[in-house]
TIVO-2410 file (N, C-alpha, C; in nm, 3 decimals):
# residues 49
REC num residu      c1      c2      c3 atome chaine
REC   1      X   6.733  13.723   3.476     N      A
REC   1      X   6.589  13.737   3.479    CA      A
REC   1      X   6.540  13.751   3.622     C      A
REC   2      X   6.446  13.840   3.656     N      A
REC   2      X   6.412  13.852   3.759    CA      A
REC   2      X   6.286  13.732   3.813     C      A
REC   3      X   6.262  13.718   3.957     N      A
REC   3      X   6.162  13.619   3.942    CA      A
REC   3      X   6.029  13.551   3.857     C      A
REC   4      X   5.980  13.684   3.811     N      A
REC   4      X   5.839  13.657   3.776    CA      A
REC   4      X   5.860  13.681   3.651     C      A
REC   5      X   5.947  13.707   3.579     N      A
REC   5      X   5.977  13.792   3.441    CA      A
REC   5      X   5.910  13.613   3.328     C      A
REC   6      X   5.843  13.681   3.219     N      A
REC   6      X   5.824  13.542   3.163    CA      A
REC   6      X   5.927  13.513   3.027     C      A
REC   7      X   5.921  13.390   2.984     N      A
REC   7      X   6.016  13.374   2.897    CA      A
REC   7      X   5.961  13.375   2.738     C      A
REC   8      X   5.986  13.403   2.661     N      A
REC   8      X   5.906  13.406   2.532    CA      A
REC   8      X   5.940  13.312   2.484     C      A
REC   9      X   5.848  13.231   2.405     N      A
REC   9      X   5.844  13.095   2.387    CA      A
REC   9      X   5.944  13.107   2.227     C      A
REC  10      X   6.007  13.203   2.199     N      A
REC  10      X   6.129  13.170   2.052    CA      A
REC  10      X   6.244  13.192   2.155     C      A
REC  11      X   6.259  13.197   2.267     N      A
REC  11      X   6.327  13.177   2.289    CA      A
REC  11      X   6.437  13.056   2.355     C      A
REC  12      X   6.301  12.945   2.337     N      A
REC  12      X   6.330  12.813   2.391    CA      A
REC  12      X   6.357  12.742   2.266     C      A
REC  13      X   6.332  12.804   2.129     N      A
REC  13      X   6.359  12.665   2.032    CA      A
REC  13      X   6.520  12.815   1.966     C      A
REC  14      X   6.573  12.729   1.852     N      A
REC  14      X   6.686  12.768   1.782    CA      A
REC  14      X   6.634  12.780   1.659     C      A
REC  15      X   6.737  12.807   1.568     N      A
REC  15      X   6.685  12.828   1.419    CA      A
REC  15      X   6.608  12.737   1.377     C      A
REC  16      X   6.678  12.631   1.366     N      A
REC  16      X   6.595  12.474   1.325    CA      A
REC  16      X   6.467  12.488   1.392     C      A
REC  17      X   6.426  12.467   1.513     N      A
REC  17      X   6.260  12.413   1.549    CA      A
REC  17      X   6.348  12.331   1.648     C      A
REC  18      X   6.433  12.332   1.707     N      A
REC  18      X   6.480  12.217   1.812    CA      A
REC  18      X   6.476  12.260   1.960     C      A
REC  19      X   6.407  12.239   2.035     N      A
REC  19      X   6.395  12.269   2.154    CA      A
REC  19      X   6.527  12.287   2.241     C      A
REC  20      X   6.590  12.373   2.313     N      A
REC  20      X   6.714  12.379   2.392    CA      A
REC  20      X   6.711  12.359   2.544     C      A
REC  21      X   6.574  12.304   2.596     N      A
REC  21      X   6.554  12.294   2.701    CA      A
REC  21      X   6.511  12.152   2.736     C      A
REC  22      X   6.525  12.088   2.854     N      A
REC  22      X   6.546  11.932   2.854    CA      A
REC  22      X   6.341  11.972   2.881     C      A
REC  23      X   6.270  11.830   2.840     N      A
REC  23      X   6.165  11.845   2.837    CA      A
REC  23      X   6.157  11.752   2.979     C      A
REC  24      X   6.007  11.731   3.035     N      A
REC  24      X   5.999  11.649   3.134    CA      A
REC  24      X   5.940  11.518   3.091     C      A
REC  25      X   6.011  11.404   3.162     N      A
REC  25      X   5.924  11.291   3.123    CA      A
REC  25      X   5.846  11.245   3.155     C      A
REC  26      X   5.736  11.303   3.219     N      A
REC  26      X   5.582  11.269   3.298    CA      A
REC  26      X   5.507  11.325   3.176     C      A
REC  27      X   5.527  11.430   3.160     N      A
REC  27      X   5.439  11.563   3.105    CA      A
REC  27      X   5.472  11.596   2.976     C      A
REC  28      X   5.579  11.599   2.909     N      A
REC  28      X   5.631  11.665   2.824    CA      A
REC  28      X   5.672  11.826   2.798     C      A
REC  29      X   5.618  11.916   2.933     N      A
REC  29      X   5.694  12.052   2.909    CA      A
REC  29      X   5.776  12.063   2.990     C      A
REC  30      X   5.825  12.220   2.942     N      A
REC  30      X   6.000  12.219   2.999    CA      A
REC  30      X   6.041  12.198   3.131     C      A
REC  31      X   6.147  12.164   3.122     N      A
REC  31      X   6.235  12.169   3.299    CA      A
REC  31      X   6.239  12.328   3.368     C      A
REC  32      X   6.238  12.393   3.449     N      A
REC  32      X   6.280  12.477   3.456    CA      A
REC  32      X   6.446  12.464   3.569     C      A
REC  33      X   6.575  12.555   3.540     N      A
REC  33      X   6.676  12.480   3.558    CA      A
REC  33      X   6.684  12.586   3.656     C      A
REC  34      X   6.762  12.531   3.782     N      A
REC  34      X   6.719  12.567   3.930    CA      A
REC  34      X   6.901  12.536   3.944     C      A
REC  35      X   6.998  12.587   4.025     N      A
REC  35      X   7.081  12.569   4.082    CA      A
REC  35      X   7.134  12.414   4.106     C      A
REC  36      X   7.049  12.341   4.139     N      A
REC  36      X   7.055  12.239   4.191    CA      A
REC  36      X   7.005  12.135   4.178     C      A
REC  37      X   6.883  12.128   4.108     N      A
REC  37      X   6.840  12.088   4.040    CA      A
REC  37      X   6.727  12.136   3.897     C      A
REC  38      X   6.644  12.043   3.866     N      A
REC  38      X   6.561  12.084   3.732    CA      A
REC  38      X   6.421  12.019   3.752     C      A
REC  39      X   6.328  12.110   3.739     N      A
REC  39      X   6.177  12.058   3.795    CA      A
REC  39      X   6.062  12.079   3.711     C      A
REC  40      X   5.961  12.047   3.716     N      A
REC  40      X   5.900  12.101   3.656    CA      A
REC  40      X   5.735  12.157   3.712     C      A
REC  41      X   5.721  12.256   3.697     N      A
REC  41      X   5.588  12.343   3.744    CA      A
REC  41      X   5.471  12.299   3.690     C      A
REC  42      X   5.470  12.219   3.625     N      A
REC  42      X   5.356  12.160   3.572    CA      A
REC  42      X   5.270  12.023   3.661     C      A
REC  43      X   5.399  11.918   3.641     N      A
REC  43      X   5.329  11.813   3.757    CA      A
REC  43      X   5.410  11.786   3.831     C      A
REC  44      X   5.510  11.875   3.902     N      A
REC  44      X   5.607  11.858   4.015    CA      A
REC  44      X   5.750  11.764   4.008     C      A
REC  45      X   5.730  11.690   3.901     N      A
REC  45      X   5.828  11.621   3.842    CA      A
REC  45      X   5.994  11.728   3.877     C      A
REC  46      X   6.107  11.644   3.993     N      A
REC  46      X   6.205  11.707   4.035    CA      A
REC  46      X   6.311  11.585   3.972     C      A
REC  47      X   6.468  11.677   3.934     N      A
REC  47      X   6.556  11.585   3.891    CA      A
REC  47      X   6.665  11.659   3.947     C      A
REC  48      X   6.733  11.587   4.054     N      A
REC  48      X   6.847  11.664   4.126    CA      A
REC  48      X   6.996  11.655   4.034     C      A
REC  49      X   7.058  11.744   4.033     N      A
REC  49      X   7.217  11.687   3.972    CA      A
REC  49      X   7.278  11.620   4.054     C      A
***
């Protein structure tokens, strides 16, 4: 995916309805997964590996 490209939101759940992306625990939306770590763009919430 290129930088700005957006993600379509069936593509975050599976057949079931189960989300495949770790959610954040401040906020509740997704991580976005970064090399190095996993953050989130919403309220800055960072989780390094």
């Amino acid at each position: 995916m290129g930088k700005h490209e957006k993600v379509q939101i069936h593509e975050k759940y599976d057949e079931e309805g189960n989300s495949q992306g770790e959610k954040c625990p401040r906020c509740g939306s997704f991580l976005a997964d970064h090399e190095d770590r996993m953050s989130c763009g919403k309220c800055g919430y960072t989780k390094h590996s």
